[in-house]
Every structure is written in C-alpha cells, then in structure tokens.
C-alpha positions, 0 to 999 in steps of 0.5 A: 419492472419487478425486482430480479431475485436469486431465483430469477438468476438461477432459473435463467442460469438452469442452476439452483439458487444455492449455487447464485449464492456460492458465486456470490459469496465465493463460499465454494467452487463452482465452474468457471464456464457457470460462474461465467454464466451466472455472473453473466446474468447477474450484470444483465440486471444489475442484481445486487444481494439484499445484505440484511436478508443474507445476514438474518439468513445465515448469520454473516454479514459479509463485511469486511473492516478497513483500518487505514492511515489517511485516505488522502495519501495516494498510496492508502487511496490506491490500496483501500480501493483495491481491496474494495474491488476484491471484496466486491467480486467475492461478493463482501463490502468494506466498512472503511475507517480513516485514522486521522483527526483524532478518530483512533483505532480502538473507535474503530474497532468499536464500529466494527463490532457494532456491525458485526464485521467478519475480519479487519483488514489494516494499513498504516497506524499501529502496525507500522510502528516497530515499537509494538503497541501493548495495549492495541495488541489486548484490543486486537484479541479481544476483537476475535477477527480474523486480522491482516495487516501490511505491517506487524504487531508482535503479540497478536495473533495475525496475518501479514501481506506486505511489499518487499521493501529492502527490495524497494531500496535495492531498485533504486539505489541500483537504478541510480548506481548504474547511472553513475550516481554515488552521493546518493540521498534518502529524503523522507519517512520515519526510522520509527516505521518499519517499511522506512526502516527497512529501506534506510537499513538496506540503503546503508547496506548498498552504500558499503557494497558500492564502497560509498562513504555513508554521509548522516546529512544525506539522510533526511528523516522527515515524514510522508507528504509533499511538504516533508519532501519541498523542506527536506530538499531544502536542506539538502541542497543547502549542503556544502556537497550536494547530492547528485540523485535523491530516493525519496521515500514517496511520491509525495516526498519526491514531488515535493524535492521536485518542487524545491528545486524549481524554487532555487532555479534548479532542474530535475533531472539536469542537477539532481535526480529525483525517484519516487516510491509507491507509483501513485497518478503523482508519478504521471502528473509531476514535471518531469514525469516520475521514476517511481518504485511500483508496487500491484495494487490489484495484487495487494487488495486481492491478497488482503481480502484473499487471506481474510476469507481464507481465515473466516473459511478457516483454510490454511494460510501463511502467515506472511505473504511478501509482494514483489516491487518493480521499478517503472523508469520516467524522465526524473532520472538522468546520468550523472554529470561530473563536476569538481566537486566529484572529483574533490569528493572521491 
C-alpha cells in the first residue's frame, strides 16, 4: 500500500493541503464540521505527519519539553500523560525528562536546546520549592521558551497553571468536620514545597475557624511516598492522644497510614479515618477504597500545553490559571466514634 500523504488527505477532504496542516498543528481555525472531517480521514489511514520534514519545511519542530519529578509517582505519571494526549491533538510531541537519579534540570534544558524545543513545560523540581533557585532562574532566561509551570519560580519570566491547594485543605478538613472529626492530623509532604505549604497554612486556618486547638505532633512532616505515609502513621498512632481522622498529603501517604494501621491490628475507617489527595488508580485499589481530593487531569495537561501554544503564537495569556479540586467520597472515611479520650480531650 502507498504511503498516504497531506495531499492524499486533502483531495478526499476537497480541501488544500494548507488547510491539513493547520489541523494538524492547530496553528489557525478551521471549521468544526471540516476539521471533523479532515480528522475523519486522517484516522482512516493512520496519517502521522513526517516531524523532520515539517521542521525543514518551516523551521519549528513541534516539540514540546517536559521537566517532571519522578515518573513513578502516580500523580506526575497522570499529569505527564495528560499533556502528552493535548500535544498530540494540536499535533506536537513531548520530549519527556525525569528528574531523579541525579539526572538535574539543567541536563534537561541542555537536551531541550539540542532539539530545538519550542516551549518547556515543568512539574515538580525547582519550581516547587518556596525558596527560589537563583541560578535555575539564569538558566531559565537564557533558555529563551516559552515556560509553564505548576509552581513558581520568582524572577523568571513564566506562566503558571496550578490547582487550588488551600481549596484541597478546605474539602477535606470540612469533609471530616462534618463527620464529627476534630483531633485531625495532616500526614506527609514538605513545608518547604509550596503546594504542602499552602495546605498546612490553610489547614491551621480551619483549625482556629472550627475552634480546635492546634496540636504540633498532629503535623507529620515527612515526604510523598508510601513509606513516608506507613512510618509517619506510626508515629502518630504512637501518641498518647490519637487522631480519629488523618489528611494525608497523597495517595501514597494515605496508602501507606492505611497500611500502618493494618500492622497494629487496627482498621480504616473503624479507628482512624484516612483522605487522600491527588485521586491517582491507588484510590481504587487500597483497602478500603480511598476518599481522595481529585483533581482533572484532562484539564491540567490541556491548560498546560494550551498556554504553551498560546505564548509560541504570541496571543495573550494570563499569567496565572488556577484549577479547581473536588472531593471524590469512598469507603476510607466514616463518623467519628466518641470515646473517653474525647471526652478527656475537649
């Protein structure tokens, strides 16, 4: 069978060539009904557009850099494959680099200018530190790409699209509130990163609103993984006063509290309730099933590469776009159960 050109797909789309390529790229309107049509055809064959060619053609290479924390978090696994599916629809490809291992951010933005990238796209690393990185900040200008990013990184010129974290904080404490829970606990994460920041901040807030005492040694600062959440549950049950309901700081924190539990022949949500965040397939697969704090990824991969593609085409874009978190209710959350020690306690 011969190979099906632009050409082939514009004769049967009785369109020029010129208007393939803009549906293709997604470098100017065309008409719902024809790009319906025209994207009609080209799944008919299969068509994929010759990269290189396109790049000798007319100079662009239609890719785009992806800096992200470690691909193995569920969380940077869902975002990096959401902007890969918006690349692809405006017809651009990710060039994705994992920072772990000692593989740094400034190799990446080597490999990125080795290929010519036309914007960089980053979640995690650097940019979600509070404390800003001087010398990625001198990296970052002379890389001259448009740069989107979930976090922030003061003194670079950027673009952010971010999810409302404090509003994270506010479902599930309220969540938990509502179900009588007081002696509340915030498991994992990092001051130092402004998303867990951001969640502790709001977290001390709702305390004083709901006139709860604020307890240090509820707050277990720790990191991101299942192994931070199973030892920092540990300590927490290992308090004279226990926590009837704990927030961990994601899925895999709360998978592994959940996990900890199990170990000292305790349940989820009998004796302590459990939330996650981030709503990653571990909400599906712990037992119980996990409330978690969702976020749309299918949003967030759109808005990212949207705001890339929007600074390449040099159209006004607000710096900052702020997504929107739900709560999604499973099994790992119940009623508080009174004991003496609430009683003792309040």
């Amino acid at each position: 069978m011969a190979t099906v050109t632009i050409y082939d797909i514009a004769r049967e789309a009785k369109v020029s060539p010129a208007t393939v390529s803009r549906v293709l790229t997604g470098s100017a309107r065309v008409s719902p009904k024809r790009e319906k049509e025209i994207r009609r055809i080209i799944n008919k064959y299969g068509f994929q557009p010759n990269a290189m060619a396109q790049s000798l053609h007319d100079g662009r290479t239609r890719l785009i850099g992806l800096i992200t924390g470690d691909i193995r978090n569920p969380f940077f696994a869902e975002a990096c494959y959401a902007c890969e599916v918006a690349a692809k629809k405006k017809g651009y490809q990710i060039m994705l680099r994992n920072i772990f291992d000692g593989t740094t951010e400034k190799d990446s933005l080597s490999m990125f200018a080795a290929h010519r990238v036309e914007a960089i796209i980053q979640l995690g690393g650097c940019t979600d530190h509070i404390t800003g990185n001087a010398a990625y900040v001198q990296l970052i200008r002379r890389a001259a790409k448009p740069f989107v990013s979930m976090g922030k990184l003061d003194g670079a010129d950027i673009y952010t699209c971010s999810i409302d974290y404090s509003a994270c904080m506010d479902l599930a404490f309220t969540y938990l509130h509502r179900l009588g829970h007081e002696r509340i606990a915030l498991l994992g994460g990092r001051l130092s990163q402004f998303s867990t920041y951001d969640k502790w901040t709001k977290y001390i807030y709702l305390l004083g609103t709901h006139d709860i005492p604020f307890r240090p040694d509820y707050v277990q600062e720790s990191g991101y993984s299942f192994d931070n959440g199973f030892e920092g549950m540990e300590r927490l049950l290992a308090l004279d006063v226990r926590p009837t309901a704990v927030i961990a700081i994601t899925d895999q924190v709360a998978a592994g509290a959940i996990a900890a539990l199990g170990s000292q022949e305790l349940r989820c949500p009998q004796d302590i309730s459990i939330i996650g965040q981030d709503n990653t397939f571990l909400s599906y697969i712990t037992s119980p099933s996990l409330t978690s704090i969702a976020y749309n990824y299918e949003k967030l991969g759109e808005e990212l590469v949207s705001i890339a593609l929007k600074v390449i085409a040099k159209e006004d874009v607000p710096r900052e776009t702020i997504l929107t978190p739900s709560l999604v209710q499973r099994e790992s959350c119940a009623p508080v159960k009174k004991t003496f020690e609430d009683v003792i306690y309040n």
